[in-house]
C-alpha positions as CSV (number, residue, x, y, z in Angstrom):
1,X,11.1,12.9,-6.2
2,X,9.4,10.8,-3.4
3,X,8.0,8.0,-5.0
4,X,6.1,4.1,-4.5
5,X,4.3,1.7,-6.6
6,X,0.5,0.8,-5.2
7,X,-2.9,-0.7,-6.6
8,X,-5.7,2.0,-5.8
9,X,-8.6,0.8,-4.2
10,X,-12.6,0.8,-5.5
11,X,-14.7,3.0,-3.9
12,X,-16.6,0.1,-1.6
13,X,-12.9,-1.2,-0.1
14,X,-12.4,2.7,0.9
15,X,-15.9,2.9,2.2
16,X,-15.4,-0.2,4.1
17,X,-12.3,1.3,5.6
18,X,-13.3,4.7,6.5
19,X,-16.2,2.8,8.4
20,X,-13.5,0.9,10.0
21,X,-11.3,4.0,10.8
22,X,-14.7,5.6,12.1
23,X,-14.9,2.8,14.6
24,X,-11.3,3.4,15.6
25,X,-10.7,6.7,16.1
26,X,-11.2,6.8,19.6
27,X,-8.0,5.9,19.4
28,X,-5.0,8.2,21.2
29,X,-3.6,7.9,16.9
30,X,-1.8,11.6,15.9
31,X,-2.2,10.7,12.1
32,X,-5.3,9.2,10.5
33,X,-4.9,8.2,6.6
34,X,-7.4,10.6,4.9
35,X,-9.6,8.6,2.1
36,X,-7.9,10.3,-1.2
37,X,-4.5,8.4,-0.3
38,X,-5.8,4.7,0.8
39,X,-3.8,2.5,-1.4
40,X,-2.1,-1.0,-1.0
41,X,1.8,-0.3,-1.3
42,X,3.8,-2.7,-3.4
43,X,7.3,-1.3,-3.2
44,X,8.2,2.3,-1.2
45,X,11.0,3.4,-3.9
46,X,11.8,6.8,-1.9
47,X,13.5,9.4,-3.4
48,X,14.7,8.4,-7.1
49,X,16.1,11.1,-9.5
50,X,14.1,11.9,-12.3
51,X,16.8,10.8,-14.7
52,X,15.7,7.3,-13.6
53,X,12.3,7.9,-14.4
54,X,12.6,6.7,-17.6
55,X,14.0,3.5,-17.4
56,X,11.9,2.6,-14.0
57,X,8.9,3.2,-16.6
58,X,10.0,0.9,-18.9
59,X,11.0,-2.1,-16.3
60,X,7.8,-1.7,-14.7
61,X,5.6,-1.9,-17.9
62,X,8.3,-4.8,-19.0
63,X,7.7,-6.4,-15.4
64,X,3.6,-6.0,-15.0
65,X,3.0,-7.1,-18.7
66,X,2.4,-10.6,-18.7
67,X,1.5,-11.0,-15.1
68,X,-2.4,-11.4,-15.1
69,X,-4.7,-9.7,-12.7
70,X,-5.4,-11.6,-9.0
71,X,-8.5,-11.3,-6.5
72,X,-7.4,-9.7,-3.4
73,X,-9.9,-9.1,-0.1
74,X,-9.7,-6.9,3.5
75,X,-8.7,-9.1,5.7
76,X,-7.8,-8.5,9.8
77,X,-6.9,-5.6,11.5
78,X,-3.2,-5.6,12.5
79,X,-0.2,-3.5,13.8
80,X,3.8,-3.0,13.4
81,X,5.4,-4.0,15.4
82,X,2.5,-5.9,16.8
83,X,-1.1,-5.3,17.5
84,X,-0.6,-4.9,21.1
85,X,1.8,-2.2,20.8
86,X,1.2,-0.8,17.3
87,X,2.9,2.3,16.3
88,X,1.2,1.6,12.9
89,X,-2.3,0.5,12.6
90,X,-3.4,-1.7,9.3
91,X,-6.1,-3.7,7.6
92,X,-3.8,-6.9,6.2
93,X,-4.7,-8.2,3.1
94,X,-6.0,-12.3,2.2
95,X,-7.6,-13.2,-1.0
96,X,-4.9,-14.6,-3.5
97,X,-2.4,-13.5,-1.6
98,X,0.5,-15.7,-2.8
99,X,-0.2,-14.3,-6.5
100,X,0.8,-10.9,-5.3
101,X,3.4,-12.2,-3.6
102,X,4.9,-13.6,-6.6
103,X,4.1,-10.1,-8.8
104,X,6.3,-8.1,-6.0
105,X,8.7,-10.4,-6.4
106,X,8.6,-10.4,-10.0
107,X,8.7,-6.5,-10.1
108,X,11.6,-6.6,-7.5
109,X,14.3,-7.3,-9.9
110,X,12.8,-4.8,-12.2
111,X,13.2,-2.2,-10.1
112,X,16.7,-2.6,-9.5
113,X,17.1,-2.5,-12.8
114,X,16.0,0.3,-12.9
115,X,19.0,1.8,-10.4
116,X,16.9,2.0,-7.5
117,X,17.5,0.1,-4.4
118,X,14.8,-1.9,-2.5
119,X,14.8,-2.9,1.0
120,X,15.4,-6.2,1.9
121,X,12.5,-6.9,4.3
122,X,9.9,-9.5,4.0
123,X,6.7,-7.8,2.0
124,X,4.1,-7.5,4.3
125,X,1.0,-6.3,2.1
126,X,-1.4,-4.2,4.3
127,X,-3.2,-0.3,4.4
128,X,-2.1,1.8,6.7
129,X,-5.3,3.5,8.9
130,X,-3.1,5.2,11.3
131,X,0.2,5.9,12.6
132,X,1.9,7.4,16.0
133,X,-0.3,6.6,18.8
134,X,-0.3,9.1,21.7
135,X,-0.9,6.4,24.5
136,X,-2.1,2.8,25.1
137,X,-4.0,1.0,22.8
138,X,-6.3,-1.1,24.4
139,X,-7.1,-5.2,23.1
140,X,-8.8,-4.6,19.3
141,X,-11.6,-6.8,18.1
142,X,-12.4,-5.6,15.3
143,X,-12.0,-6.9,11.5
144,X,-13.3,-5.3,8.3
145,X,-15.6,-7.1,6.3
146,X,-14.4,-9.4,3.8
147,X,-14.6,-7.2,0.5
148,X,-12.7,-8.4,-2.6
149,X,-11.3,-6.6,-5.5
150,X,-9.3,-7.3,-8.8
151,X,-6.4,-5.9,-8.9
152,X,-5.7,-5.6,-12.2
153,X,-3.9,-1.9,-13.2
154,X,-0.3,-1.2,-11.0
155,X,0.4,2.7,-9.8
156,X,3.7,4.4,-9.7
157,X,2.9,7.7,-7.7
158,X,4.8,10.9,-6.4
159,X,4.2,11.2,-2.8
160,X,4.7,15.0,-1.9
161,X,5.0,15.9,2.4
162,X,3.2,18.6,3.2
163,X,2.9,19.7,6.6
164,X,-1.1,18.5,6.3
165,X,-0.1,15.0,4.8
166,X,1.4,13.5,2.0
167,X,-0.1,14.0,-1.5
168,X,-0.4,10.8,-4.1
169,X,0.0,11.8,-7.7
170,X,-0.6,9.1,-10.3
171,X,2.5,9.1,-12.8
172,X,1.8,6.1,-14.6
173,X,-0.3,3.3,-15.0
174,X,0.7,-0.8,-15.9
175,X,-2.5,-2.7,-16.5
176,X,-1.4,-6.4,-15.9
177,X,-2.0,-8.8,-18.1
């Protein structure tokens, strides 16, 4: 099973960034991320056999446990590679930023415990508003206003392609703290 680990987001963030897609989607973007499956990725773990479900429960409860919950706000608007040429378009993420920097990396050892290998990129914390644009993007001046949430309850989900768009099941659910 295709799976990640992701904080879910409180209804005013989503509002706040469907009125920021809204803005956007004069856009030449293919795919737009529909509402039900905003979330702010912590580790994409791919597919992982579900006789490793088991022990990737119990290194993730082990690993959020003691961590405490952090403030985290929208941000900027932003792009991979870049923002001039983005073949992904995202809203990064500011607030206490190097807290959930230090929880991924916490979690990261965890997870190989677990027998599931991570990449070895930087983490880049961000949610994705759209990918595969069909032409130029002109210059973006837009930002999303500043909202803030608590994240204080991790998300390991199934993520199940369908030909309309991936769907997020909740699996299980680490408060922190």
């Amino acid at each position: 099973m295709r799976l990640f680990t992701a904080f879910e987001l409180p209804p005013d963030v989503c509002d706040e960034l469907l009125r920021l897609q809204a803005e956007l989607r004069p856009l030449p973007f293919r795919r737009w991320q529909p509402a039900k499956t905003l979330h702010l990725t912590l580790h994409f773990l791919g597919e992982v056999a579900s006789s490793r479900l088991d022990a990737l429960d119990a290194e993730l409860r082990d690993g959020s446990r003691d961590f405490g919950t952090f403030r985290l706000q929208l941000d900027r608007l932003g792009g991979f590679p870049s923002l001039k040429h983005p073949r992904t378009l995202w809203v990064g993420i500011g607030g206490e930023i190097e807290r959930l920097a230090a929880f991924e990396a916490k979690l990261r050892p965890h997870v190989v415990a677990a027998g599931i290998p991570l990449e070895s990129r930087r983490y880049s914390p961000h949610i994705t508003l759209a990918r595969d644009p069909q032409g130029s993007i002109p210059p973006l001046d837009l930002a999303p206003n500043p909202l803030g949430w608590t994240a204080s309850e991790l998300v390991l989900f199934q993520s199940t392609l369908q030909p309309g768009g991936a769907i997020h099941t909740p699996l299980e659910r680490y408060p922190l703290g």
